[in-house]
N, C-alpha and C positions, 0 to 999 in steps of 0.2 A: 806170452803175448804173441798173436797173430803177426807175421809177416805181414812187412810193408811195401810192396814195389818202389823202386825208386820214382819209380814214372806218375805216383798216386800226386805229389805237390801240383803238376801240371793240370790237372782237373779239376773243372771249374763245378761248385755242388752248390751255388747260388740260390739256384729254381727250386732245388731237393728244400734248403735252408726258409726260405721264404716259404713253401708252402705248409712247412710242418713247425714254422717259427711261431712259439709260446707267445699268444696277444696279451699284455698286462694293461688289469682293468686300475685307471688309479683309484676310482669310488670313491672320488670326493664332490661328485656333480650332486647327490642327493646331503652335505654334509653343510650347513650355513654358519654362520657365525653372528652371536646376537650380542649386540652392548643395550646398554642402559637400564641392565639389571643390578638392583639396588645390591650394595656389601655389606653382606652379614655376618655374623661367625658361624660356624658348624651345628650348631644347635637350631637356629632355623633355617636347615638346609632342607629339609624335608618339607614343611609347611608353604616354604617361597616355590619349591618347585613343584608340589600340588598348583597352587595359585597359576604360575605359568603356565602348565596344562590346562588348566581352564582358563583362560584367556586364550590359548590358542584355539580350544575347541568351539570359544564362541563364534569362529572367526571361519569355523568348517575345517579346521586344521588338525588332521588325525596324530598324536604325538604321544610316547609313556614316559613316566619320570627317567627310566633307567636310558632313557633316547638322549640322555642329555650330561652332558662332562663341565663341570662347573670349576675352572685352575683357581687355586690358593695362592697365597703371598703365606709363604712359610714365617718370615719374619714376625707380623703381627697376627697370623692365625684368621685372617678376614677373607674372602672370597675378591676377585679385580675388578667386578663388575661388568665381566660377559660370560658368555659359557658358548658350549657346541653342540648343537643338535643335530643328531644324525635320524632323517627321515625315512619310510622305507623304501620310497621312492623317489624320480626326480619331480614327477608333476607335484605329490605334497611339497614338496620344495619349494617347487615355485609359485603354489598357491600360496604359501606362509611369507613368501619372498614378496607377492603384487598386495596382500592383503594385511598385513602386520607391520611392514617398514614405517616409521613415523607412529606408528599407533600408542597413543597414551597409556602404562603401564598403569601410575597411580599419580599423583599430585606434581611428585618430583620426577619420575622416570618416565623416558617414551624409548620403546622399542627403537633400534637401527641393526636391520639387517643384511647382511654381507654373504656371498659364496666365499667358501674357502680355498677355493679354487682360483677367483680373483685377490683375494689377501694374498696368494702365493706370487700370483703373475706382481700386482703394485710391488711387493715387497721388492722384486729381482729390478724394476725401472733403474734406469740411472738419474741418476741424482743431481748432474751437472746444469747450472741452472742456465735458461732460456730466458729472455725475457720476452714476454711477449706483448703483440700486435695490440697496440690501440686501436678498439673499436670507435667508430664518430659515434657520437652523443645521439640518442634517438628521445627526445622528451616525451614523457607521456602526456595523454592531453586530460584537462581537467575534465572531471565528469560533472561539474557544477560550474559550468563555464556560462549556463544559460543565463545565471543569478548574474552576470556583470552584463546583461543586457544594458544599453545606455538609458531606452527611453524608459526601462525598468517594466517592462511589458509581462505579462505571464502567461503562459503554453496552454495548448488544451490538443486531446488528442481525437479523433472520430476515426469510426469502423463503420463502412457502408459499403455492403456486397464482398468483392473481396479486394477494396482499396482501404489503406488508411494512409489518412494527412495528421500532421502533427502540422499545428497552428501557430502562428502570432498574435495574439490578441491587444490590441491597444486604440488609438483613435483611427477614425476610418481611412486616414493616411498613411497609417501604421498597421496595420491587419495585415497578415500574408501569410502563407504556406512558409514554413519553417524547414522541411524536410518532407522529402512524399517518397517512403520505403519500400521496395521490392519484397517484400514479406510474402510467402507463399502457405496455403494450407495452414492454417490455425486454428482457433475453437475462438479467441478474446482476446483482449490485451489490457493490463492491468497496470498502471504506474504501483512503483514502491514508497511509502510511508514521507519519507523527505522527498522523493521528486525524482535521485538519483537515476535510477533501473527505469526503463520500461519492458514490461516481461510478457513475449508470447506464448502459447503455450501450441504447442504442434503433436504429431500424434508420436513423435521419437520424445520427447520431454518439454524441457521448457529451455527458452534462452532470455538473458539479459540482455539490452540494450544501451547504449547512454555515448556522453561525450560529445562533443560539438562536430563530428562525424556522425556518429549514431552508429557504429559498429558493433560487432557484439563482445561482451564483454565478460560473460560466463555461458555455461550450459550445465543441464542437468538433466540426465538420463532416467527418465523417468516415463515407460511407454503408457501413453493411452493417459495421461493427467490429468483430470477434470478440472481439480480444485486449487487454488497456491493462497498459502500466509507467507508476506514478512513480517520478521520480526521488527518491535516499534524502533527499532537504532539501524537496521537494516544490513544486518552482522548473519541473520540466518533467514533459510527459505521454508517451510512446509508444503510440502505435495500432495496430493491424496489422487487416487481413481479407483473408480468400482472396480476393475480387473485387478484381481490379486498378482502380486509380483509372481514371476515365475524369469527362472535364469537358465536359459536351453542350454545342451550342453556344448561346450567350447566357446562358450561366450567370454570375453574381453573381462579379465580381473584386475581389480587395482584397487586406489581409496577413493575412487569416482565415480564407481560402477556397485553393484547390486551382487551380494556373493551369495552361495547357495544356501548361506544362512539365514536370508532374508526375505526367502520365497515363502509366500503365502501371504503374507502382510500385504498394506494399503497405504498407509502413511510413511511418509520420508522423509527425513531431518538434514538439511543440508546446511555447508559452511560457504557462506555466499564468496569471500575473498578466494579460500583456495581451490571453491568448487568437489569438495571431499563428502560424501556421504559418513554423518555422524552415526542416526541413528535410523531402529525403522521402528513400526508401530502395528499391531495389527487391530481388528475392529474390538471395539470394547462392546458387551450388550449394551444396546439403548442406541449405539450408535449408528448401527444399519437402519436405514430411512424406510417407514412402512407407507401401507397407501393413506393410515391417518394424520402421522406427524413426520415433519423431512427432519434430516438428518442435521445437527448442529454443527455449524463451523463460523468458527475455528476451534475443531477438535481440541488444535494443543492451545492454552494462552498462558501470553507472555508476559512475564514481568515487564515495567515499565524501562527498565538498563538493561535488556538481555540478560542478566543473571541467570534468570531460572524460567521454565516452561514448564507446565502441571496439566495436568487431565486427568478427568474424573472419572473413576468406575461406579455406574449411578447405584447409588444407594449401599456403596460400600466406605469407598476408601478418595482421596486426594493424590495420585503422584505427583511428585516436585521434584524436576531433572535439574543438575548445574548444567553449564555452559563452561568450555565445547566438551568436556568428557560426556557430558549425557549421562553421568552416573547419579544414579539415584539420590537427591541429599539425605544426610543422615542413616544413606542405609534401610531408610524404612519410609515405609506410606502414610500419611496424616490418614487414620483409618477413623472415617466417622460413618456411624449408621444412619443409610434412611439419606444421605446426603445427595441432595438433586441439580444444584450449581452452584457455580463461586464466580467471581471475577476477581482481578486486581485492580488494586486502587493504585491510577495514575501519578505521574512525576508533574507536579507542578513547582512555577518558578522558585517557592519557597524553598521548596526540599535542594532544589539544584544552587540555590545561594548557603542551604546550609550544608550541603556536601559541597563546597569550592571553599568556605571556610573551613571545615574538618582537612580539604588537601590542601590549604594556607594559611592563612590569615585568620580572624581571634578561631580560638578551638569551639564551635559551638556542635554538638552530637550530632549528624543528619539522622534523618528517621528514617527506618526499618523501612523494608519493603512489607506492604500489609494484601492481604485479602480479604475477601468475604464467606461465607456461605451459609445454605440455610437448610434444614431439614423439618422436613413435613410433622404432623402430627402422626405415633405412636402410641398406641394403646390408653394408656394413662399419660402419654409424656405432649407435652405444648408439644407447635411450631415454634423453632426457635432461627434466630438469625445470630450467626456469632462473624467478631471482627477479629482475626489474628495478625500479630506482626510474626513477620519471617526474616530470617531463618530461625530466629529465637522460638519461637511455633506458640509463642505466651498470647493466649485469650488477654483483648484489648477491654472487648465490650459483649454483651449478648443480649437480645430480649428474643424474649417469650412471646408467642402470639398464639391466638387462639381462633378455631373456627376455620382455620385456611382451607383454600381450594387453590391458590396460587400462589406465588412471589416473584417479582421480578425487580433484578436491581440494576443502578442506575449510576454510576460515578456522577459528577463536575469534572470536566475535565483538569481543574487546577487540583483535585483530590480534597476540595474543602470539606465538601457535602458530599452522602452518599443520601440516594431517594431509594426507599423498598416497595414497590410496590404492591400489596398485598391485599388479592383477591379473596374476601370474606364471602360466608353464606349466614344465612340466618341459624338460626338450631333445627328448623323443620328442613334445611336445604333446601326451600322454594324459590327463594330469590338473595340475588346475589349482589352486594355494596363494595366499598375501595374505600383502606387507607391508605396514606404515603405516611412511612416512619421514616425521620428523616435525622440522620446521625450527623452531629456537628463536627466534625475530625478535627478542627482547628482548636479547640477548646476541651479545657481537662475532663478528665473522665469523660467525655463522648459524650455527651448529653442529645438525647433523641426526643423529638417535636412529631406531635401525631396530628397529620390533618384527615380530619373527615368528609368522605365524598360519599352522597348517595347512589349518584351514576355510575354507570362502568364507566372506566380509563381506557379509553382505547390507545394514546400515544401519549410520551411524556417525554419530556425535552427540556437539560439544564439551558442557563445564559453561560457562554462559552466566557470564561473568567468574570463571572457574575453572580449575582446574589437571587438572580432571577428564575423562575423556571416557567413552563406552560404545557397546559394540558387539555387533551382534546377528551371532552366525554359524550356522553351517549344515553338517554334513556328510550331512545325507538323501538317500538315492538319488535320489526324488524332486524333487529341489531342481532347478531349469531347464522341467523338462516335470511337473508337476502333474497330474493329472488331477481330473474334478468331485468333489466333494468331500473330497479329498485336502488335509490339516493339513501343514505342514511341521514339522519338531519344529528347536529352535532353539536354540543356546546365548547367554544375556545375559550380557557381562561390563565389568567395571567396570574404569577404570587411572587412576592419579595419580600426579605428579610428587615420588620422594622426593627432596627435598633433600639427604638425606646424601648416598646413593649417585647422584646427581644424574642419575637417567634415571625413566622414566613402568613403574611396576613392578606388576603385576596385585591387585586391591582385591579382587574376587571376583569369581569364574563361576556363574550362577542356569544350572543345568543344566536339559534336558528338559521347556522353555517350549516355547508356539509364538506367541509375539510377535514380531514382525513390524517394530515401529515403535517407536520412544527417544522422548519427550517431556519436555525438561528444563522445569522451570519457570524463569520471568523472572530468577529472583532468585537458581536454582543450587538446590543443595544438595536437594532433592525431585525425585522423574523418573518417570515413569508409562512404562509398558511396558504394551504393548496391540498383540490382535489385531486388525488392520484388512484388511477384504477377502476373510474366510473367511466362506463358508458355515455351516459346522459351527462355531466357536467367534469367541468375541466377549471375550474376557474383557482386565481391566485389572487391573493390579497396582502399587500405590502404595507406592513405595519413600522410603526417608528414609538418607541419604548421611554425616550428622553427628547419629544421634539419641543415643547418649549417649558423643561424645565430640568436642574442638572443636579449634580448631586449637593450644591452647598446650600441651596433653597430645599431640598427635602430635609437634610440634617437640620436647617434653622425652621424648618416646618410652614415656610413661606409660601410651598407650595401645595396643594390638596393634593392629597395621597390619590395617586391612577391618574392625574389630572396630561399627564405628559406623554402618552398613549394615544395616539395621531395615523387615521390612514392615510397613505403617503400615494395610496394608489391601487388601481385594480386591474385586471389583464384575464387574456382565456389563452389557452393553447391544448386546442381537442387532441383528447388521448394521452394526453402525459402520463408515461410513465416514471420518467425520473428526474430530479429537481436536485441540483449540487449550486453550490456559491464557489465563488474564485477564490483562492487564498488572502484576495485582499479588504474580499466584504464587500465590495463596489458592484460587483454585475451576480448576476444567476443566469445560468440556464437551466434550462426546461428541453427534455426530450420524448419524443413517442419512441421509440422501438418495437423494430419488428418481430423480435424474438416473441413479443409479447401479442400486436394484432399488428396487420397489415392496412392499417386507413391512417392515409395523413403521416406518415414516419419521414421525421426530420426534425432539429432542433432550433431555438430561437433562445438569443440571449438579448437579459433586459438590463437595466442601471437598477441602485438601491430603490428607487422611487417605481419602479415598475413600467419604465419608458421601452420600448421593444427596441434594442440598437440593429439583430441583424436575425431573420428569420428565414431556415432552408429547409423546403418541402423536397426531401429525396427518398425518392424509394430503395427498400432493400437497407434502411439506415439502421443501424444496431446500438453502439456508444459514442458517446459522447463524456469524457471524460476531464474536467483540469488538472491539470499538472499540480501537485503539492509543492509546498515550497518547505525548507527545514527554517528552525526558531532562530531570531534574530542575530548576530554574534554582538550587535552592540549593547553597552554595560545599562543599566538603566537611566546611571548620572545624566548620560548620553542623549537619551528617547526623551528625557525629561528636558536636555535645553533643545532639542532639535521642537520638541512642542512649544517650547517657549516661543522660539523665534521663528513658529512656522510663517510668519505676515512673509518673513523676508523671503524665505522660501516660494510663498504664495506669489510673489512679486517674480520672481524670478520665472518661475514654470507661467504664470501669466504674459510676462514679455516673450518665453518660446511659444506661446499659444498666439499669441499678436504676429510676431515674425512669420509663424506656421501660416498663417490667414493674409499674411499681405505677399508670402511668398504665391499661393493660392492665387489672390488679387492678380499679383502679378503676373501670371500665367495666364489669367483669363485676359487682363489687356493684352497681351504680346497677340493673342489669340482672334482678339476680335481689331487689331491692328495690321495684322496681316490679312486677315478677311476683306476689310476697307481696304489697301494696299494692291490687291487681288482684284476688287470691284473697278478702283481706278484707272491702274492698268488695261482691264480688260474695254472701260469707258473710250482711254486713248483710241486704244486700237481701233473699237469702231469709230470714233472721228475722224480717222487718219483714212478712212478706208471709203468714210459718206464724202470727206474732202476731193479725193481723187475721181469719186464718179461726177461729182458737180463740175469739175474741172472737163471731163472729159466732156459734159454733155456743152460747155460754156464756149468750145472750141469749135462745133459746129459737125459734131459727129453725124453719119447719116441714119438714125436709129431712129425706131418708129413712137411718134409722140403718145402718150396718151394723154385723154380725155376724161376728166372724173367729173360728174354730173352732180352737184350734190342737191338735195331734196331739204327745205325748210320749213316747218311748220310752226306758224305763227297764231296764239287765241287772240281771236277782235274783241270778244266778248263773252263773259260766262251768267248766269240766271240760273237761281235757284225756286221750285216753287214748292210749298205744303199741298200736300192732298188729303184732305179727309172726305172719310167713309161715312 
């Protein structure tokens, strides 16, 4: 061994130490830790961790089976239900870290994942407990706070230039601005299904609105968005813009934002509560809008309970997603050929009474959620239309048709009746007639009623919880190739369900119209017929469906069939383009929009009778929208005695409408009492003021008199005389 000076202890090698001191890497920043991996045994250990590779890699997350350490429980031979993934880097890391935590694995499992590097720091914390700091109470504010309005008033919202008012609408005492938003740079604004949301849409994505503040309430990242669905419960958003996604790089990752998996796509599926990007979509053929047919939306539709969302690849296949995994049901595509649309058949009050019994009270089955679709004629095969219940995917009903050139289908909104509308040609294909097949849902086996029309069907419109329907047709030459200012002339006719002879039998035909467009009110039984879209005519005609006769006089047959079919009123407003009712059936408006011409834009609403209450000519004015309102919560026992006892009711809103009118009164005398009050006053004063000059002149002031000469003319006598020529 070398010699050591004694002197060597006293020398400081610090600097030497530190610059040449061994850095240890610990390499556990790229290393995570994942739970809410299901516990298997050993035998499918191989197959689960394929699986997890491909769920990572959906997700853009680079990972190999051998990446990954799965600990045992020696005891029962089962795996603990996480494992450890080591990445090859730290950005995979933290991609799989912003993109995967929370992520649904399958039914039972969702991803949670951890650095192992903080499981180490938590694990060392002390333990010794704190209690901690009481926050104050912060309440959130209800977002349907509007519905306890007192005078029970309903909203409406308008866009003009780049102002919007959200409105009060009620008596002329009652009308006001509700709220007037600071909203900048948007494209629209759209209310949500029950009323909740109102949604703008801007060129970073879309935002929610709501609450008796009107704050905003969600967002979603969605650049350049043209289009938005909600869903009918109001649980999920759809998106759409013509610019495909694209995710630049070092853009913001999480479950709210757009990963690099999802660039090139068009459609986006969101979860409106947590604001989490579910799924994304891209264009299907058929979908992209050409310059002869635009593009159909709502690309995705939705079941009636958010369940399930489907879209169709035309002429192949049905997909059917659940809700919120977005996973395929069944695994597989309702694959039909030739198939060109479907719709679902709505939740009416039945099925919602029979599903509160299924979750209470006697067990009676609710029904399946069902659709429709129909495919064209093939070779030797019909046109056929079939009715499926889902998720069972069991054929309900089907018919055959023959001769097709078109179909179009048409719920009830209560899901009683489905209308098919099916465009026929002759066999030579010269000229063209209309069925409506009309399926009875309510009644076994589906039995379907065929009415015969010679005209084209230009619009067709159910009675909203009604037996009723109406249809606008057309045999003008005219009709397809229009020319500028060319009317179509139009026949409106009315059909309802007679029981006796138990098929849908003609109420009446309004001959030598040129209305265009059916608008039933909410509540049935009232319907507006209106020219939308013409040039040359604008006019609206307010129909009444039961005005003097009801339903226990047509059941005893007391009353002539169509006899109760009454115009209530008629109106114009140049240029209409869009005609909505209120949620309560009582008023409509009528709008021009500019988007569409620039003459005359501004809206005017009317009563059910077609009385005009309030009409504004503004320029630059675009929508005009009502606020939706969500379905009752009262049981029907309820609706049934509050109509019993509406007099008393009647009596009551009667005496506020008296009070309302004498407070009025009232206001107007104080008004014309301080006017007189004002006149008299002002009376004294000049007397008090003609007093003191009479005084002055009575005292023998020395001012200079005048003289006022006046001039009288007095007749002595008048004579009349004839002259003739």
């Amino acid at each position: 061994m070398p010699e050591t000076s004694p002197h060597d202890d006293d020398i400081d090698y610090t600097d030497i130490e530190n610059k040449y001191q061994v850095q240890y890497d610990d390499g556990f920043d790229n290393l995570l830790v994942v739970d809410g991996i299901p516990i298997i045994d050993k035998s499918k250990l191989e197959r689960l961790l394929t699986k997890v590779v491909k769920e990572f890699s959906k997700k853009g997350v680079s990972v190999k089976a051998d990446d990954m350490y799965m600990p045992w429980d020696n005891a029962s031979g089962k795996s603990k239900g996480f494992m450890f993934v080591e990445f090859r880097n730290v950005d995979d890391a933290n991609l799989a870290l912003a993109t995967l935590h929370n992520h649904p694995f399958d039914a039972k499992h969702t991803f949670k994942l951890n650095r192992f590097t903080d499981i180490e720091r938590y694990a060392e914390l002390d333990e010794t407990y704190v209690e901690p700091e009481l926050e104050d109470y912060m309440p959130r504010e209800h977002l349907r706070a509007w519905l306890a309005d007192p005078q029970g008033r309903d909203q409406y919202v308008t866009y003009r230039g780049d102002e919007v008012l959200i409105n009060w609408h009620g008596k002329p005492s009652q009308s006001e601005v509700a709220y007037k938003p600071d909203w900048k740079d948007f494209l629209y604004v759209a209310w949500s299904p029950l009323g909740t949301f109102v949604a703008t849409l801007h060129r970073q994505g879309v935002r929610l609105w709501g609450g008796s503040s009107w704050k905003p309430q969600q967002r979603f990242a969605h650049p350049l968005v043209k289009l938005i669905d909600f869903s009918p419960c109001e649980r999920y958003l759809v998106t759409w813009s013509n610019e495909p996604i694209v995710v630049p790089e070092g853009a913001v990752q999480g479950p709210q934002y757009f990963s690099p998996d999802d660039e090139g796509n068009n459609i986006a599926v969101w979860d409106i509560k947590s604001g989490d990007l579910l799924r994304t979509f891209s264009y299907n053929e058929g979908d992209v809008p050409t310059t002869k047919k635009q593009m159909q939306w709502p690309t995705l539709k939705w079941s009636p309970d958010d369940k399930f969302v489907a879209r169709i690849t035309p002429g192949q296949m049905i997909s059917v997603h659940e809700l919120p995994s977005m996973y395929l049901q069944g695994k597989k595509s309702l694959k039909i050929e030739g198939v060109v649309d479907f719709e679902w058949c709505p939740l009416g009050d039945k099925d919602k009474e029979e599903a509160g019994a299924a979750n209470g009270k006697p067990a009676k089955k609710a029904r399946e959620n069902m659709l429709v679709y129909w495919t064209p004629e093939v070779a030797n095969q019909p046109a056929r239309v079939t009715l499926l219940a889902f998720p069972s995917r069991a054929i309900l009903r089907q018919k055959n048709l023959f001769n097709v050139t078109e179909c179009k289908l048409y719920w009830q909104n209560q899901g009683d009746f489905l209308c098919v509308k099916v465009d026929r040609h002759t066999k030579t294909k010269k000229s063209i007639f209309c069925n409506l097949e009309i399926f009875r849902l309510r009644e076994k086996d589906y039995p379907v009623e065929v009415v015969e029309l010679k005209d084209t069907v230009m619009d067709f419109s159910w009675e909203p919880k009604g037996e009723r329907f109406a249809i606008v047709s057309s045999s003008d030459t005219n009709l397809g190739n229009p020319g500028p200012g060319v009317t179509i002339k139009t026949d409106v006719s009315f059909y309802q369900l007679d029981h006796g002879k138990n098929d849908f039998r003609l109420l009446r035909t309004l001959s030598s119209r040129t209305s265009n467009a059916i608008r039933w009110s909410p509540r049935g039984r009232h319907v507006v017929l209106a020219t939308v879209g013409s040039s040359s005519k604008s006019e609206l005609e307010f129909w009444d469906l039961d005005f003097n006769s009801d339903d226990a006089h047509r059941k005893e047959g007391q009353a002539e069939w169509g006899s109760g079919i009454q115009l209530l009123g008629t109106a114009d407003h140049y240029g209409v383009t869009d005609v909505e009712w209120d949620p309560s059936g009582r008023y409509l408006a009528t709008s021009a929009s500019a988007w569409t011409h620039t003459l005359e834009n501004g809206f005017a609403i009317w009563d059910f009778r077609g009385q005009e209450i309030v009409k504004q000519i503004q320029d630059r004015f675009k929508q005009f929208i009502w606020r939706p309102r969500p379905p009752t919560l009262l049981p029907k026992e309820k609706q049934k005695l509050i109509r019993k006892n509406l007099r008393e009711y009647s009596r009551a809103f009667d005496e506020e409408d008296a009070a309302e009118e004498s407070n009025v009164s009232a206001e107007l005398t104080a008004l014309r009492k301080r006017l007189v009050d004002e006149w008299n006053a002002w009376r004294l004063l000049r007397k008090k003021e003609l007093g003191e000059e009479r005084s002055q002149k009575s005292s023998g002031t020395d001012e200079a008199k005048e003289e006022i000469e006046v001039w009288v003319d007095e007749v002595v006598e008048q004579t009349e005389e004839v002259i003739i020529e």
